[in-house]
N, C-alpha and C positions, 0 to 999 in steps of 0.2 A: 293173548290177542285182544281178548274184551278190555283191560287194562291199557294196552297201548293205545284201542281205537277211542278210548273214553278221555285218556291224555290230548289228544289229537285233537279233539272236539274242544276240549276245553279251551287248552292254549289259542287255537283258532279266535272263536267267540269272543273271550277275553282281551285277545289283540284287538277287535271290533271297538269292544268297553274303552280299556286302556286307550287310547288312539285318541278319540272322542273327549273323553278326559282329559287328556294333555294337551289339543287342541283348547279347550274351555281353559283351561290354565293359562296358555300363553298369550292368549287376547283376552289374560282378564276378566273372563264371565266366571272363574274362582278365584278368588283373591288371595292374592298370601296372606298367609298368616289366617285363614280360615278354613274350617274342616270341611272335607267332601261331604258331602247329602249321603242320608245314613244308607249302609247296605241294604236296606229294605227297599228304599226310593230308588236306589239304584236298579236294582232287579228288577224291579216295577217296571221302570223308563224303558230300560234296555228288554225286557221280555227273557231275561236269564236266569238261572240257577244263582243264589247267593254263592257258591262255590265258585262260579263264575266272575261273580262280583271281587269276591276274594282275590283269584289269578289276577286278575285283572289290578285292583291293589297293586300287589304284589311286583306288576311289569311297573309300574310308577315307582313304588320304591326302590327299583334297580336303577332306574333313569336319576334317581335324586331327587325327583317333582317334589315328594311330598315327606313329613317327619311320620311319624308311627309310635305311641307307644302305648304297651300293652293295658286294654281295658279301658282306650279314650280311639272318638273316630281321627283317620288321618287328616294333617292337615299340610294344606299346601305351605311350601318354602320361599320364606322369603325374594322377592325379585325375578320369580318363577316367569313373571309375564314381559320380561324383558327379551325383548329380542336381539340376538347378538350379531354385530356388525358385516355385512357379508352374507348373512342365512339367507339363502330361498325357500319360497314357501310352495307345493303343492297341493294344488287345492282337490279333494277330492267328495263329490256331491252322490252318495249311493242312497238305496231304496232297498225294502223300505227304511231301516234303520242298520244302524253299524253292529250291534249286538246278533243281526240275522246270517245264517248259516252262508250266503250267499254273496253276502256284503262282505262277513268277517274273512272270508277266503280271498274275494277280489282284495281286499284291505292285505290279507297276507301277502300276497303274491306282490303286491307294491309296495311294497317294505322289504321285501327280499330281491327287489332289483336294487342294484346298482346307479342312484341319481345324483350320488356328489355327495361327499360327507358335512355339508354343508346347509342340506336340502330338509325341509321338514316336515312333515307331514300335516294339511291342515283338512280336520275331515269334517262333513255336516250331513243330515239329512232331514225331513221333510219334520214340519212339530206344527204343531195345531190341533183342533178339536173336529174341522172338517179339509174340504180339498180343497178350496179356498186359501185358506191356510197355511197347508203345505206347498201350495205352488209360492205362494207369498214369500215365503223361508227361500225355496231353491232362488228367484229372480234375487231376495237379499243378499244371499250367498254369493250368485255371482257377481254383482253389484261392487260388494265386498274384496272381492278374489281382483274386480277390475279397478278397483280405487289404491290398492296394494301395490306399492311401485318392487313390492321382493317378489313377485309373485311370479316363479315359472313356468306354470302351466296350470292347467283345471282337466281333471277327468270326471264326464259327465255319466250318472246312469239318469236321464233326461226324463221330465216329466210334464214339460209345461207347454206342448203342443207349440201353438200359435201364439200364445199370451207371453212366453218368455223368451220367445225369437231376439228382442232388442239388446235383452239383457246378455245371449251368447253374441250378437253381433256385435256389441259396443269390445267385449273380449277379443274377438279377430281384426276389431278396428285399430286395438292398441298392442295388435304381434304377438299375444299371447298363447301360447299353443294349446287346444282345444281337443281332446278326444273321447270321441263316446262309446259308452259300453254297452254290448248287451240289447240297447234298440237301436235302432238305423237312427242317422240324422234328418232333421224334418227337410224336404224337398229344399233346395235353393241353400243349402247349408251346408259347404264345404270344406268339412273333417274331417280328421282319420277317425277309423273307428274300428271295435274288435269286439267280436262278439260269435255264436255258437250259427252251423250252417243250421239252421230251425227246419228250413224244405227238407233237406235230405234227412236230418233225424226222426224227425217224424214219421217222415216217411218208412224209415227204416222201423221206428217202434209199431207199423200197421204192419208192415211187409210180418215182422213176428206172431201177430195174431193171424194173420194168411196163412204161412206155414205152419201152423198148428189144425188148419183146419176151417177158420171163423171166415164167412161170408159177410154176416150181417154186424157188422161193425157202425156202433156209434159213438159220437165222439160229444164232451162234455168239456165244452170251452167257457169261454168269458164273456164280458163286455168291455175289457182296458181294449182301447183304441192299439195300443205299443203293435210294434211292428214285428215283434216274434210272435205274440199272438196269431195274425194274420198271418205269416210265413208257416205256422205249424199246421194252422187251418188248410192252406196250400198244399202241405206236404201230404194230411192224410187225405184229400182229395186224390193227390196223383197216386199214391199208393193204392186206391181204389181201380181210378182207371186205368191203372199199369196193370194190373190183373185182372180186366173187365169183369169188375164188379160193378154195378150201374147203383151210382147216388141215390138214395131214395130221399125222398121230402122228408123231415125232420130229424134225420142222423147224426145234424149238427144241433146240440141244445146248447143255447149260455146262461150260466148262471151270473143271476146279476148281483152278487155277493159273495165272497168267501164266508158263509157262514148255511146253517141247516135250512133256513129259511130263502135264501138264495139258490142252495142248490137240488135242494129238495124237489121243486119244480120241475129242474132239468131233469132229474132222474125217472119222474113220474112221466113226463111226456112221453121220453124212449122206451121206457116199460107198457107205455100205451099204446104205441105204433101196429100196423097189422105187421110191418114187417120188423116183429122185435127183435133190437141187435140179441147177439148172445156173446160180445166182447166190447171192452170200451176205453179208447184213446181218450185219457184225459191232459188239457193244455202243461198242465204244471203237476207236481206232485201234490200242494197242500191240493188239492180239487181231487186228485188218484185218491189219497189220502181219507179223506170226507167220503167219494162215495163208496170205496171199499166199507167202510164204517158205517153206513145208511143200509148198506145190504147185509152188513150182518145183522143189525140190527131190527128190520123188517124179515129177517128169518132165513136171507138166499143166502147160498154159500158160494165164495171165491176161493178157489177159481171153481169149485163143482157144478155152479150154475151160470157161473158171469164168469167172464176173465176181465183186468181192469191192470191199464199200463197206463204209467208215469210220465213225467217229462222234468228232470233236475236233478237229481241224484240225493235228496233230501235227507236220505236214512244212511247212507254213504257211511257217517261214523257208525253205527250200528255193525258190532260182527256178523259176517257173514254178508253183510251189504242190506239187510233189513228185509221185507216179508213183498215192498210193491216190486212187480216189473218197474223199470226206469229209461229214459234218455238221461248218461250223468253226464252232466258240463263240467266243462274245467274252469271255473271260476278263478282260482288260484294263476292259470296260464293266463287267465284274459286278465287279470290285474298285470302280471309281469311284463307282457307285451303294451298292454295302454303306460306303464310307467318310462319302458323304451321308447316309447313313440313320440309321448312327452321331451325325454330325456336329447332326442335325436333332432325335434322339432326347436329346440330348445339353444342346439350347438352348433345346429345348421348343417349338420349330418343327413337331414331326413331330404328325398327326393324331393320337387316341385309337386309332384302329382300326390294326390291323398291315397291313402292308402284303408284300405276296408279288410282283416282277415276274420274268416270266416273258421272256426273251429268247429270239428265233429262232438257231437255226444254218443259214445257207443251205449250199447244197451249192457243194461244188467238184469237180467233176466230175475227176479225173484219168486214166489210162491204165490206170484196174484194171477198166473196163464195158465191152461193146461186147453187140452182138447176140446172143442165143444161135446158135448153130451147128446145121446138123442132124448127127448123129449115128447114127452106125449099129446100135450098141446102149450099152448103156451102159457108162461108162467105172470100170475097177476099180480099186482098190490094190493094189499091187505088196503079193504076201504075204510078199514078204522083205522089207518093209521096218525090221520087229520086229527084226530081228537085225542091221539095217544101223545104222551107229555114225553116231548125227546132232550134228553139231558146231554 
């Protein structure tokens, strides 16, 4: 089982790598007749295991992109960046990068649809030093995707609010088919889109800590504006007043970083409250993930003192399904579907009307819930913790 679930993962990720890589090859940002950037740099960029780097190889040399011989890096093959007459190109724009667990599945799952043996995958995501940056790359990209007379369609995981509005409308101005993934489209923009029911999952990962007992429930969101954010915020509200439990003031904390200094704050507020949770809906799992990890670390034990639930299914390859509670998405399904929608919008198959489906995340329950505990009074933070050096 730990063997197949570690196969799983790799090939996944790897497709992510691979993908991206032969993208860069066929418009020529790797030349032929010059060797990929060493497996080190690779890892780096992509955030993988050089084993991943590896596979990843590995799916290029089955395709022919590149030559290989032992004890020298690969190198791309001659007239790799040639495009062959007839090819369509889809364009696919994911977050944050292709190498991540989330991207390389949506990337799976639209590779594994059926869009014409003709059709090729062209993938990008966000490169820069700040978010400036990255939105600059997404508007290029589509820019890009729209100046391409092969180009079939663009699957967007969207990032550029108001500022890169022109660059998807100049795409619907020239029939190109448009679908987003994952966040709603920004008001006044009408596409298909496919993405996880966020209200109701959420909903459901509170309804779980109800059931166990937990009243004082708080929740450890974000500051991304994205619209599953705000939809999951939704969900554990109604989960609240479905069970009249009555919101208290600061329940809701956002951390304004994915990192200890970001979310640190959060966790200290709700540990401050008179009415302190003793369970905790967090937005996404890297956030589950962090402050299960702050609480061991400051000395509380999950679930014997906190219970802390997920939202992604992040640990998914891990046997047994890994240690957080979870909301798991089907990343894998929402690429399959965004590549038919494409593929449909494309043939003139697809209705007049757009089309929005909404996928569940069931829960998976792991070793971060149990019962609340009684308690003698309530449990504080250690006030040296500000000066204690967290690694």
């Amino acid at each position: 089982m730990k063997s197949e679930a570690n196969q799983t993962a790799i090939s996944t990720l790897a497709l992510g790598v691979a993908t991206t890589l032969e993208t860069r090859i066929r418009q020529g940002q790797l030349p032929s007749g010059r060797p990929l950037p060493a497996e080190r740099d690779l890892a780096a960029e992509f955030q993988v295991s050089r084993s991943i780097v590896r596979a990843a190889v590995q799916q290029l040399l089955t395709k022919d992109l590149i030559d290989h011989r032992p004890g020298h890096r690969p190198v791309v093959r001659q007239g790799m960046h040639n495009t062959a007459t007839g090819t369509k190109n889809l364009g696919v724009w994911l977050w944050p990068y292709s190498g991540h667990f989330a991207s390389a599945s949506i990337l799976k799952g639209i590779q594994s649809t059926n869009i014409g043996p003709q059709t090729q995958v062209i993938v990008a995501s966000g490169t820069g030093d700040d978010w400036n940056s990255v939105l600059d790359s997404e508007r290029d990209f589509f820019e890009s995707m729209a100046n391409d007379p092969a180009t079939l369609g663009v699957i967007v995981w969207y990032l550029g609010g108001e500022r890169n509005l022109p660059s998807i409308l100049k795409l619907q101005a020239l029939n190109v088919p448009v679908v987003f993934v994952d966040r709603l489209p920004p008001t006044g923009i009408d596409v298909d889109y496919v993405g996880t029911n966020n209200v109701h999952s959420a909903s459901q990962a509170v309804q779980h800590l109800i059931n166990l007992g937990h009243r004082n429930i708080g929740m450890v969101s974000n500051i991304d504006p994205a619209s599953s954010v705000s939809e999951r915020e939704e969900g554990y509200l109604r989960a609240l007043a479905d069970n009249g439990i009555t919101f208290q003031e600061g329940w809701i904390q956002r951390a304004t970083y994915d990192a200890d200094e970001g979310v640190m704050p959060a966790v200290r507020a709700l540990l401050e409250l008179d009415e302190q949770p003793t369970a905790f809906f967090c937005v996404n799992d890297h956030l589950g993930l962090m402050v299960h990890d702050i609480f061991g670390r400051i000395g509380f034990q999950v679930p014997g003192q906190f219970s802390v639930v997920g939202f992604d299914g992040l640990l998914r390859w891990v046997p047994g399904g890994g240690y957080l509670a979870t909301m798991r998405q089907d990343f894998e399904r929402i690429g399959r579907l965004a590549a038919t929608m494409v593929s449909e919008r494309a043939t003139g198959l697809a209705p007049n009307a757009n089309r929005h489906y909404l996928l569940d995340a069931p829960l998976t329950v792991g070793a971060s819930t149990a019962p609340p505990r009684p308690q003698r009074s309530r449990l504080e933070i250690q006030p040296t913790l500000e000066s204690r050096e967290i690694s």
